[in-house]
C-alpha positions as CSV (number, residue, x, y, z in Angstrom):
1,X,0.0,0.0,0.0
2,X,1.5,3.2,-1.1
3,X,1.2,6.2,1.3
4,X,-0.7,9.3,0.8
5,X,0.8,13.2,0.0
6,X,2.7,14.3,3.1
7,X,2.6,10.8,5.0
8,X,4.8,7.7,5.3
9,X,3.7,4.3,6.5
10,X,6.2,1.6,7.6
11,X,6.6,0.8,3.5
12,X,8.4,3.9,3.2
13,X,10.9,3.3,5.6
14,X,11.4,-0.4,4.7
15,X,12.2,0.6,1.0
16,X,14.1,3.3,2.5
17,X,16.2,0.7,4.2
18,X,16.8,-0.9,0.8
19,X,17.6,2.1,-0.6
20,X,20.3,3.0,2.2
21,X,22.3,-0.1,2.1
22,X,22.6,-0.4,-2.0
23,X,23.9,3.3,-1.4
24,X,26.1,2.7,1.0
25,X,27.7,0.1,-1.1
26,X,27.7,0.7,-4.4
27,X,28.7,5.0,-3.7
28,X,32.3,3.5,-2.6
29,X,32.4,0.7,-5.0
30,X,31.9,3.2,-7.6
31,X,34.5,5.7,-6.6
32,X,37.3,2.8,-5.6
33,X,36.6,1.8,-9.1
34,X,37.3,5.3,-10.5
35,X,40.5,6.4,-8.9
36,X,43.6,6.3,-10.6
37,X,45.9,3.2,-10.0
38,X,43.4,1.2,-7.7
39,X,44.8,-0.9,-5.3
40,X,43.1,-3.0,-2.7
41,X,46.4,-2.7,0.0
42,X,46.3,1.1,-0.4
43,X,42.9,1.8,-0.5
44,X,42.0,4.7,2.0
45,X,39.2,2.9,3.8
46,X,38.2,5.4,6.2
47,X,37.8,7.5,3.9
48,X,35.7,4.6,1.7
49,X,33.7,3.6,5.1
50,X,32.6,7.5,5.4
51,X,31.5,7.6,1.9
52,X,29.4,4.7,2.6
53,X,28.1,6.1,5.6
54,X,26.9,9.3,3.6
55,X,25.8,7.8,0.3
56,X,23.2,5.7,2.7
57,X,22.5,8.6,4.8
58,X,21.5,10.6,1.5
59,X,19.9,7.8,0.1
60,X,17.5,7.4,2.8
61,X,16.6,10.5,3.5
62,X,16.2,11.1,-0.8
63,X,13.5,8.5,-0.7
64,X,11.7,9.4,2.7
65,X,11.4,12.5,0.5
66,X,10.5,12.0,-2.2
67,X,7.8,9.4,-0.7
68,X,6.3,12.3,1.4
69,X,5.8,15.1,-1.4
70,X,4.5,12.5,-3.6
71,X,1.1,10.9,-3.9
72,X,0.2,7.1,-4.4
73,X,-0.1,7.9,-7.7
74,X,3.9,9.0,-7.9
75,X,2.8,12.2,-8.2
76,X,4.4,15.3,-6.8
77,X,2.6,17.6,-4.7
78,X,-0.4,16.0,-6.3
79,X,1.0,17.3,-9.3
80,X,4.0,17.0,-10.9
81,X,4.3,13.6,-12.5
């Protein structure tokens, strides 16, 4: 059941959840994969983790969002969409 302009139901924040963890792991996957001579015994994994950490943070709070301006229908507002 999808939830209604300006409310969330526990759904939302399952998908959320979802959302958050494929994030967290493919925002560090995607920039260890992108920086210049990768290698696994110098990667800088603090910094990695805190990307993580972040990319699930904004995830989760990007679909909580988007799921409370939007209608059942996917519409925002009511309607944009």
């Amino acid at each position: 059941m999808e939830s209604a302009l300006f409310k969330l139901n526990s759904s939302d924040f399952k998908k959320g959840l979802v959302i958050a963890i494929a994030s967290g792991f493919l925002l560090p996957v995607a920039a260890a994969i992108q920086t210049p001579d990768f290698s696994i015994l110098t990667v800088n994994w603090n910094g990695l983790f805190q990307l993580a950490l972040n990319g699930a943070v904004v995830g989760f709070v990007s679909y909580i969002g988007k799921n409370f301006f939007s209608t059942a229908d996917g519409k925002v507002f009511g309607r944009i969409g």
